[in-house]
TIVO-2410 file (N, C-alpha, C; in nm, 3 decimals):
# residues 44
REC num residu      c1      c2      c3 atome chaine
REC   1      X  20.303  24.515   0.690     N      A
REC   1      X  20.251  24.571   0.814    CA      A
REC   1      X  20.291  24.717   0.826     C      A
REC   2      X  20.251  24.776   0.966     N      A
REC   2      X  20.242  24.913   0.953    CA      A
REC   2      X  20.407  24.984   1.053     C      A
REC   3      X  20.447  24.809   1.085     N      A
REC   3      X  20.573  24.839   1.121    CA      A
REC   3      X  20.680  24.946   1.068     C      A
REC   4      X  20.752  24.996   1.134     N      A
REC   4      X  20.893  25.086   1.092    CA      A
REC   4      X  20.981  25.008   1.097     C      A
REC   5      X  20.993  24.883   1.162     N      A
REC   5      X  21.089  24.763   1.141    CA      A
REC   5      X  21.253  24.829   1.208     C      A
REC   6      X  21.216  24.837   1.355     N      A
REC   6      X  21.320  24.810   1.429    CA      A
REC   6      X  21.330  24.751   1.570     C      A
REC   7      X  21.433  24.660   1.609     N      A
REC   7      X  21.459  24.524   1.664    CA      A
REC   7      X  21.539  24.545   1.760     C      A
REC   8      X  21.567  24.496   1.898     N      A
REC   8      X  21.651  24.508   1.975    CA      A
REC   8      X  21.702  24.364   2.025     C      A
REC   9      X  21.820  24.328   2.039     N      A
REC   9      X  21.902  24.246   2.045    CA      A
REC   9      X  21.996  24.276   2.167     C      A
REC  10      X  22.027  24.195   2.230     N      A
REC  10      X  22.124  24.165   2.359    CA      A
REC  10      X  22.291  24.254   2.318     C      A
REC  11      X  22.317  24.224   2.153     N      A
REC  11      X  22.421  24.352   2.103    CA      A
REC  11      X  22.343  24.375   1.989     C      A
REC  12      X  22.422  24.525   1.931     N      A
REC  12      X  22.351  24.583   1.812    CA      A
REC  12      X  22.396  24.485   1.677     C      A
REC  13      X  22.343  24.437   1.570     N      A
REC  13      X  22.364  24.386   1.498    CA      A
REC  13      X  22.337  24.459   1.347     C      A
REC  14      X  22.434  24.399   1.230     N      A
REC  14      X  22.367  24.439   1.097    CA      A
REC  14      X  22.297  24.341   1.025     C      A
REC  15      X  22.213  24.355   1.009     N      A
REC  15      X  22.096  24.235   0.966    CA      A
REC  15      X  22.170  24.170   0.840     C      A
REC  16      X  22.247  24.240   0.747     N      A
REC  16      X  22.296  24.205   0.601    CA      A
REC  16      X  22.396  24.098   0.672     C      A
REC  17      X  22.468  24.122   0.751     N      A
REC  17      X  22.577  24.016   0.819    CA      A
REC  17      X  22.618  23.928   0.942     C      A
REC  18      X  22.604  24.040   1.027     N      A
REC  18      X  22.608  23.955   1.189    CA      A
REC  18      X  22.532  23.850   1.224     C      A
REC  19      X  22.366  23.889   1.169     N      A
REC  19      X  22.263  23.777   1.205    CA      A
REC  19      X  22.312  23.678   1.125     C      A
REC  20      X  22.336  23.688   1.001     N      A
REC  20      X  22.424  23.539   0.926    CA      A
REC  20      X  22.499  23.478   0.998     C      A
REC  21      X  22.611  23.537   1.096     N      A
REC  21      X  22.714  23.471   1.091    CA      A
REC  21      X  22.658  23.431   1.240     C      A
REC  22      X  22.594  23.515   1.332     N      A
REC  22      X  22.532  23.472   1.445    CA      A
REC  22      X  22.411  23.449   1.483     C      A
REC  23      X  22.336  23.370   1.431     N      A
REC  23      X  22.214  23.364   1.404    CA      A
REC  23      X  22.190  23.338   1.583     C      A
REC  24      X  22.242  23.328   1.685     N      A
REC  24      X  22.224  23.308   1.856    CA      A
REC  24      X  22.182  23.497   1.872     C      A
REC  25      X  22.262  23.571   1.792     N      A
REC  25      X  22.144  23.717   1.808    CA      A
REC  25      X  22.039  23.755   1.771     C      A
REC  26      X  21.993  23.702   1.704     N      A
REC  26      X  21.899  23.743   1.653    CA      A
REC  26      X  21.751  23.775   1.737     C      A
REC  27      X  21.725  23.872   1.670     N      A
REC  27      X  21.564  23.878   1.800    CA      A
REC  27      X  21.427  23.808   1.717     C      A
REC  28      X  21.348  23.834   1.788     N      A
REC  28      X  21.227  23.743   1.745    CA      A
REC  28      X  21.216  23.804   1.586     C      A
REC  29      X  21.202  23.981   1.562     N      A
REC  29      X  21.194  24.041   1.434    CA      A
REC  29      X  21.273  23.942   1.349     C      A
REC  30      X  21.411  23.919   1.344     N      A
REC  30      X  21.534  23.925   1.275    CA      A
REC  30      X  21.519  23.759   1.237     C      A
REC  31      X  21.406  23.684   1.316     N      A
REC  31      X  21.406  23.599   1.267    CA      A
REC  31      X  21.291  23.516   1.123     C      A
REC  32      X  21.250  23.635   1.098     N      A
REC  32      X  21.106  23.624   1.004    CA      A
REC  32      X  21.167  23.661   0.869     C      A
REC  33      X  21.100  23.614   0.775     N      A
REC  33      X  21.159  23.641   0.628    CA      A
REC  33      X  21.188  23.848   0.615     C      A
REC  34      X  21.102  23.914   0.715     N      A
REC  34      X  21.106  24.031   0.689    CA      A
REC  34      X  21.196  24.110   0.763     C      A
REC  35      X  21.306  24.049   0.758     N      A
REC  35      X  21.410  24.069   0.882    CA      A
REC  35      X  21.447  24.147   0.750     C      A
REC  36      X  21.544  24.147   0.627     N      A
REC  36      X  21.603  24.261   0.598    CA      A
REC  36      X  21.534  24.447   0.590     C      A
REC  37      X  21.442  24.438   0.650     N      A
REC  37      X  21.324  24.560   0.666    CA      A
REC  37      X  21.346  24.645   0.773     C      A
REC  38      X  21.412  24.533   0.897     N      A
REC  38      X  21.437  24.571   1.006    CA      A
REC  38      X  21.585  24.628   1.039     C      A
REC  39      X  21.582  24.770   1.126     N      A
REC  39      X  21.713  24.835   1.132    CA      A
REC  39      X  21.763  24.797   1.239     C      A
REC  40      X  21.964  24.820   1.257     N      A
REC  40      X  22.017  24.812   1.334    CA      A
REC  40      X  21.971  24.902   1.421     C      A
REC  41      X  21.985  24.889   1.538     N      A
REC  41      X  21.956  24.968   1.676    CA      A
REC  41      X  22.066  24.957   1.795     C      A
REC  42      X  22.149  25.040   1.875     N      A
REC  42      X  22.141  24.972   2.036    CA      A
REC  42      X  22.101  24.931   2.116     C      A
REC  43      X  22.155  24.840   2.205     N      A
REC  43      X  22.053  24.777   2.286    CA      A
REC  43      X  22.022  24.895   2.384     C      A
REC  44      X  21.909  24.887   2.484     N      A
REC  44      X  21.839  24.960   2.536    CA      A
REC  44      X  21.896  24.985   2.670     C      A
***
């Protein structure tokens, strides 16, 4: 897709680890096979 692949989450996360270990953060992006595409961000 024509996405830039970035995600916002309730806290900022690193997709390589946090979403592993907390998969309860994850956002809708972070949950699709194309989640390592998608960058850490702050929340808003």
């Amino acid at each position: 897709s024509s996405d830039l692949g970035f995600c916002q989450v309730l806290v900022p996360h690193d997709l390589d680890i946090n979403v592993v270990k907390n998969p309860s953060n994850r956002c809708y992006y972070c949950k699709k096979d194309e989640a390592k595409t998608w960058k850490k961000i702050a929340p808003p």
